[in-house]
C-alpha positions as CSV (number, residue, x, y, z in Angstrom):
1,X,-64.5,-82.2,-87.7
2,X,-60.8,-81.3,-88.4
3,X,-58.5,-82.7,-91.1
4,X,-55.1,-82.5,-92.3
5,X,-54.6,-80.5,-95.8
6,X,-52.1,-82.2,-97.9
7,X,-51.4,-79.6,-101.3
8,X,-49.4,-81.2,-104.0
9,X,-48.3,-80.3,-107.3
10,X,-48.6,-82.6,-110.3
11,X,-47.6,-83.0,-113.6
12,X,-50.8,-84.0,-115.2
13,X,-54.3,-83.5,-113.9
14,X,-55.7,-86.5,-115.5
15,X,-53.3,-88.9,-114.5
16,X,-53.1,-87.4,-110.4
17,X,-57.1,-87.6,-110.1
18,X,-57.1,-91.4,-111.4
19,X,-54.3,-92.6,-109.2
20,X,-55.6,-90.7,-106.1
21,X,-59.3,-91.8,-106.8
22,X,-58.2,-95.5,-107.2
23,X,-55.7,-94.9,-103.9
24,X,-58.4,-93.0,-101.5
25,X,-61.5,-95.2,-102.8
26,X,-63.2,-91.9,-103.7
27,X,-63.8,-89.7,-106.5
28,X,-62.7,-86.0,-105.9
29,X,-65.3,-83.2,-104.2
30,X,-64.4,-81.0,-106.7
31,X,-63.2,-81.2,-110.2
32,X,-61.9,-77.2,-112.0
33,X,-59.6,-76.6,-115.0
34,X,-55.7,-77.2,-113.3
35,X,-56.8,-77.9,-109.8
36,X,-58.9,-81.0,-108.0
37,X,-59.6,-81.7,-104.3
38,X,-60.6,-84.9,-102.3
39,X,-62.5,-84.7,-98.8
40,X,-61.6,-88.0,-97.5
41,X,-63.9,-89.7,-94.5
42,X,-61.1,-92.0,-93.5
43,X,-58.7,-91.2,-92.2
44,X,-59.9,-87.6,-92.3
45,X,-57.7,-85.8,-95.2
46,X,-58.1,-83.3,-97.6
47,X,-56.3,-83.7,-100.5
48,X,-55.6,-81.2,-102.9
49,X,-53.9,-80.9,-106.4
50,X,-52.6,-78.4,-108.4
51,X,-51.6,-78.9,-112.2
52,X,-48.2,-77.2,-111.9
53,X,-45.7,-78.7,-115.2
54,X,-42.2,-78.9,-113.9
55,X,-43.3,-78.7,-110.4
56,X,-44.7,-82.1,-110.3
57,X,-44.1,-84.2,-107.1
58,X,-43.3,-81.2,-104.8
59,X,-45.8,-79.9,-101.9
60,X,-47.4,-77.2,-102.8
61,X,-48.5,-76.1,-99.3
62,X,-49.8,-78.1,-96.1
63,X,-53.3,-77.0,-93.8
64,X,-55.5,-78.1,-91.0
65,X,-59.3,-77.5,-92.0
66,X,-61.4,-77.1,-89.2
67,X,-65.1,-76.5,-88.6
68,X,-65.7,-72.8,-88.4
69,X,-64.4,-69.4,-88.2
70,X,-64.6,-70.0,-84.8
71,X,-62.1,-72.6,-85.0
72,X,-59.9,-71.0,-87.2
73,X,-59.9,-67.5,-84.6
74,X,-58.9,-70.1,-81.6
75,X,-56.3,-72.0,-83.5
76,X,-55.0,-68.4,-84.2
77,X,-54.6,-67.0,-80.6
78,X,-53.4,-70.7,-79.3
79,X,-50.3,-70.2,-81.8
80,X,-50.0,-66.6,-81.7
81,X,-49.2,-67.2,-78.3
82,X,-46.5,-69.2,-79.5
83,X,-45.3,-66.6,-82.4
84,X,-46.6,-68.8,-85.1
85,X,-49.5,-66.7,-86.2
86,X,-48.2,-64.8,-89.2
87,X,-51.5,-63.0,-90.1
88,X,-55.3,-62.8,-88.1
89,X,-57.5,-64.4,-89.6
90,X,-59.2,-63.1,-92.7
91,X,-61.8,-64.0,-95.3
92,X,-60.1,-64.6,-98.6
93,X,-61.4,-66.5,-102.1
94,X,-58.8,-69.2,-103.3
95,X,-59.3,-73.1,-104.7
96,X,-62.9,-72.3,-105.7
97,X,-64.4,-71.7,-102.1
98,X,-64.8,-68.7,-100.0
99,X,-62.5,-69.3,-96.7
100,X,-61.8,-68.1,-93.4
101,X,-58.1,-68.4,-92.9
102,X,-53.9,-67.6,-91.1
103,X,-51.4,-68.7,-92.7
104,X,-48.8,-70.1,-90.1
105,X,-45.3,-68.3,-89.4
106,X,-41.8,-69.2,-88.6
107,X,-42.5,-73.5,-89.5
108,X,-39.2,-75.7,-90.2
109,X,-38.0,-76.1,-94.0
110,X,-40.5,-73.2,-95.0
111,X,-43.4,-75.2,-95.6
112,X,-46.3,-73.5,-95.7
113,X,-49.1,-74.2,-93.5
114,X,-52.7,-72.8,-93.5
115,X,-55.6,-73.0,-90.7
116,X,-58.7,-72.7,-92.6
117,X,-62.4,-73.3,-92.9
118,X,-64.6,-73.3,-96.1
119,X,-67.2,-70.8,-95.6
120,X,-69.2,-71.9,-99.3
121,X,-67.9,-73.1,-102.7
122,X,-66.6,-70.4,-105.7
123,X,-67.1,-70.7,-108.7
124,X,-63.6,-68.9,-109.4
125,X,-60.3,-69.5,-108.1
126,X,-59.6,-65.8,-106.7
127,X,-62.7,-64.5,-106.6
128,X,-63.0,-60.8,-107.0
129,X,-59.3,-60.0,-106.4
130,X,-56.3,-60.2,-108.3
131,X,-54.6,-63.2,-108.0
132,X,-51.4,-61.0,-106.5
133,X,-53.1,-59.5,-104.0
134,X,-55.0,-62.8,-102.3
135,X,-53.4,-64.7,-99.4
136,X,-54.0,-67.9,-101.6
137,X,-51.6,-71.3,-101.7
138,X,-51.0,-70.7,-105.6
């Protein structure tokens, strides 16, 4: 199963995760100090938040989760044959879950777009590494 990554940044926290709970008909898969995610059956979304005053109402970055690092390694050499790879695929720790992921060079406006699969769930937001040195949205 593949879905669409949507990262925004909001205001408040509180006030994102009610309105997105009452819009999506679900209550998000996981809940962390600044940051909230929803995995959404229908249509197949992922929706993530970032508690970001000042930045509110802005994407943060966009993605396309997909099942495995299998996935992720095909998706990379499909558009590295179009020069939209920007780095092979690497594990990396970032929104609480241990990933296999590119991020995706040369996209219009700038907007950042991730290929990614979630390998198991973190109970930190970097992990082990700095938050400087990982690959991660924030």
């Amino acid at each position: 199963m593949s879905r669409l990554q949507l990262a925004l940044n909001v205001e408040d926290l509180d006030t994102a995760v009610t309105f997105y709970t009452r819009l999506l008909g679900v209550e998000p898969a996981k809940r962390k100090p600044g940051y909230a995610n929803f995995a959404v059956a229908e249509p197949p979304l992922k929706l993530v938040l970032f508690e970001s005053p000042g930045a509110g109402g802005t994407i943060n970055h966009l993605g396309i989760e997909v099942e495995d690092a299998a996935a992720v390694e095909a998706a990379s050499t499909r558009l590295a044959e179009h020069g939209l790879a920007a780095t092979p695929p690497a594990e990396d720790t970032c929104c609480y879950a241990r990933q296999e992921k590119f991020w995706v060079q040369h996209t219009p406006d700038d907007l950042r777009w991730e290929v990614y699969t979630v390998m198991e769930s973190s109970e930190t937001f970097f992990g082990e590494q700095p938050a400087e040195s990982s690959t991660c949205c924030a």
